[in-house]
C-alpha positions as CSV (number, residue, x, y, z in Angstrom):
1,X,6.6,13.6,-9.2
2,X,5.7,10.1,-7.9
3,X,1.8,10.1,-7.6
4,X,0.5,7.3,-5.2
5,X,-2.9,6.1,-5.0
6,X,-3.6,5.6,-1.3
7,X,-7.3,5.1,-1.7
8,X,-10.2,4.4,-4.1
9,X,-12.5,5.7,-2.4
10,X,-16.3,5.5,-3.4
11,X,-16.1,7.7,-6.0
12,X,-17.8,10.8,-4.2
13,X,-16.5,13.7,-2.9
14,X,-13.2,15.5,-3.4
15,X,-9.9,13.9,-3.6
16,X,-7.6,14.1,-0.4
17,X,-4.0,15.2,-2.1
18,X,-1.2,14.5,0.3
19,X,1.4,16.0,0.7
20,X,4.1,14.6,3.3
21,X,7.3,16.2,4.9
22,X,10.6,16.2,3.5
23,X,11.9,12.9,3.4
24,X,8.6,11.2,4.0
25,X,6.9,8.7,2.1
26,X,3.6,9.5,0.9
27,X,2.4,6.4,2.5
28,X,2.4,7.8,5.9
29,X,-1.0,9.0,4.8
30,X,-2.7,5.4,3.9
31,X,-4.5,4.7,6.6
32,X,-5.7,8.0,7.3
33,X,-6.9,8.2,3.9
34,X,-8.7,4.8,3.9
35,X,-10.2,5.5,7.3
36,X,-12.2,8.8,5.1
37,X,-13.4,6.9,2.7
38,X,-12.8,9.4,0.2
39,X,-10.5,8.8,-2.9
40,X,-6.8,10.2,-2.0
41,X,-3.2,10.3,-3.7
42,X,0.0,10.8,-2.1
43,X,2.5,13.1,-4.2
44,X,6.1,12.2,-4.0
45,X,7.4,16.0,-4.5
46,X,11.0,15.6,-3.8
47,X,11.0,12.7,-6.6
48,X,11.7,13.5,-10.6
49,X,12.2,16.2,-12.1
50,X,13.3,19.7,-10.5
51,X,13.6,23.1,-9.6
52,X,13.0,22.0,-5.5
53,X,12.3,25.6,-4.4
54,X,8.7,25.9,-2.5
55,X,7.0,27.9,-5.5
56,X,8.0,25.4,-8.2
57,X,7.4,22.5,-6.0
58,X,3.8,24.3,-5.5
59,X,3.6,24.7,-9.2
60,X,4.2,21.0,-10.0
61,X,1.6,19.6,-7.9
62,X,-1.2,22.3,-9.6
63,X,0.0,20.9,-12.5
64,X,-0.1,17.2,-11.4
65,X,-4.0,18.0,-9.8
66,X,-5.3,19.7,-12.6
67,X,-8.1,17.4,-13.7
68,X,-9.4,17.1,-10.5
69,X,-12.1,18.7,-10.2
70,X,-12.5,18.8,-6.1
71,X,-9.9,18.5,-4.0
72,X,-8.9,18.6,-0.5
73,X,-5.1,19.7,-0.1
74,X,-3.6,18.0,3.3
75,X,-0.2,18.9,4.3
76,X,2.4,17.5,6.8
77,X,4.8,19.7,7.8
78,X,7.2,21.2,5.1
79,X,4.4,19.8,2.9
80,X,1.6,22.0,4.8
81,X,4.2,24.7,3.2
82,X,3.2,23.3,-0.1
83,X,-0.5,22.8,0.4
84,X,-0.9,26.1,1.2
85,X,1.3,28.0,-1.6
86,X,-1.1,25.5,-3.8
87,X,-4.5,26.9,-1.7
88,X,-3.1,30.4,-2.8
89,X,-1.9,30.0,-6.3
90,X,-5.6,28.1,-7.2
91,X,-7.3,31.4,-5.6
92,X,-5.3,33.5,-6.7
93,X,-5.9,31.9,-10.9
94,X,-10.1,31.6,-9.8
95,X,-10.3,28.4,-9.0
96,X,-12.9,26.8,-6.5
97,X,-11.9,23.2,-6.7
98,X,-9.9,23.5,-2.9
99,X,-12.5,22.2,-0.9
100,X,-10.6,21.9,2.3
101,X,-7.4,21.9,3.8
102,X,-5.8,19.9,6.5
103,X,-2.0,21.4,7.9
104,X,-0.5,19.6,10.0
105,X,2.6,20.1,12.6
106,X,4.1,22.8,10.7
107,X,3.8,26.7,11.2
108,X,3.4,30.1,9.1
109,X,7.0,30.5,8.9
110,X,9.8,29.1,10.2
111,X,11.0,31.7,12.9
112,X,11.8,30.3,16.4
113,X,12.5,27.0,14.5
114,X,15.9,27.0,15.9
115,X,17.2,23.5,14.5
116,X,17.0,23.9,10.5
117,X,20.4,25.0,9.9
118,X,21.4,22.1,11.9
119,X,19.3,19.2,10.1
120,X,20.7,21.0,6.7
121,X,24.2,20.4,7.9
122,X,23.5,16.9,8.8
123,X,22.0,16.3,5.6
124,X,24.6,17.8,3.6
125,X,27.3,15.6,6.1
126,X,25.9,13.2,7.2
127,X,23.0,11.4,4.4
128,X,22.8,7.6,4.9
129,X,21.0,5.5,6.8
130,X,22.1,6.6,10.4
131,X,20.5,9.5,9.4
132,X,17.5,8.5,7.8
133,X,17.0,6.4,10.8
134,X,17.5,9.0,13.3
135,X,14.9,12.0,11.2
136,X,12.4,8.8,11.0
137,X,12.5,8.4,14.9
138,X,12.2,12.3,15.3
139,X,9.2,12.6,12.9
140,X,6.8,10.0,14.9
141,X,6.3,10.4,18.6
142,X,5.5,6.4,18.2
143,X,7.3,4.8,15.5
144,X,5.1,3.4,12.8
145,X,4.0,-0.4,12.5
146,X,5.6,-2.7,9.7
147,X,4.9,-2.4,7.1
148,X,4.8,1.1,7.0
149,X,8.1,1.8,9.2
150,X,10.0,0.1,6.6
151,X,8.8,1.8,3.7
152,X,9.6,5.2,5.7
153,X,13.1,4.1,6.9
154,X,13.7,3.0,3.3
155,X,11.8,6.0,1.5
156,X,14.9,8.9,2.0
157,X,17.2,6.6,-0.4
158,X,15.2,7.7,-3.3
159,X,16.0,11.3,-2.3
160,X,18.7,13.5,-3.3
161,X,19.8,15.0,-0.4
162,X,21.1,18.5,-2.6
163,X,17.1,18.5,-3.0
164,X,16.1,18.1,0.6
165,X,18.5,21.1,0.9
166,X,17.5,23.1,-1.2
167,X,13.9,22.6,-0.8
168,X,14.4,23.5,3.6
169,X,16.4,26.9,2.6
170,X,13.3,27.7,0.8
171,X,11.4,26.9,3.6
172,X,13.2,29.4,5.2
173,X,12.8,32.6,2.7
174,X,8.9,31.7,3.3
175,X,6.2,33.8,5.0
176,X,2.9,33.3,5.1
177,X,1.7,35.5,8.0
178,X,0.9,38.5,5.5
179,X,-0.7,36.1,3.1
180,X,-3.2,34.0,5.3
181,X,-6.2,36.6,5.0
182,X,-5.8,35.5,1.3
183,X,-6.3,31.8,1.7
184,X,-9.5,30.6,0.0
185,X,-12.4,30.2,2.5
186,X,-12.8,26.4,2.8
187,X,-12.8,24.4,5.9
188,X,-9.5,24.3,7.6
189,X,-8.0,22.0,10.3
190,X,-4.9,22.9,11.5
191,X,-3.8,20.0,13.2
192,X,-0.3,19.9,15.9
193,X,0.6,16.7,17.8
């Protein structure tokens, strides 16, 4: 798993841990993360080394935060999914190092989310740039400025798109509706736009 450093930060506070949507460069988080202040990493999830179901995924990135000892777990879409299987997993093992969680444009399951089968045909058919291009322009109500829109546009061809599949049918099998009473109790913005 790719980790990025998207800020230094001044060496107080918890670290953000971003998490982005499938097919999204952690950079999408950059200026954001500069903007707090506080140190922050972007984690590449759907790069190295497998299993891409949602509980391993969430497994990994414990693993890959584990000597952090504050943290603040902020998820985009299918990576809100992520954050918050990792919010549960730490609680669930004792841990109060999740200090805060920020989800964004994503929901507690994906019922009424009508188009996945859809997007997981065209990535299984159609994976190339056309694509990319077209999933790019539907994640940002206004594209991105360069630099950052080409490192987006350019950031699926590290993917495997078999991964990006299998990673969205897990999406899918996911519920977190009976589970949310179990979060930890941190601050919590939940963030659609």
């Amino acid at each position: 798993m790719r980790n990025t450093t998207l800020n230094e930060g001044s060496g107080c506070g918890p670290v953000l841990v971003c998490l982005p949507g499938a097919m999204c460069s952690p950079r999408v988080f950059e200026n954001a993360a500069q903007r707090s202040g506080l140190p922050a990493i972007g984690l590449g999830w759907l790069e190295g080394s497998g299993p891409f179901d949602l509980h391993s995924i969430a497994s990994r990135v414990s693993n890959a935060i584990a000597d952090l000892p504050s943290v603040i777990l902020v998820g985009h879409s299918l990576g809100t999914s992520i954050a918050m299987l990792v919010a549960l997993r730490e609680s669930q093992a004792g841990s109060t190092r999740i200090k805060g969680l920020v989800l964004s444009n994503s929901g507690a399951n994906t019922h009424g989310h009508g188009d996945i089968a859809k997007l997981i045909d065209r990535i299984g058919h159609d994976w190339g740039v056309a694509f990319w291009d077209a999933f790019v322009a539907r994640c940002f109500r206004t594209l991105p400025a360069s630099p950052l829109l080409e490192q987006v546009r350019a950031y699926p061809q590290r993917l495997d798109n078999g991964r990006v599949i299998e990673v969205l049918l897990s999406q899918q099998t996911i519920d977190f509706v009976p589970v949310l009473h179990t979060l930890p109790r941190v601050p919590t913005a939940i963030v659609h736009g």
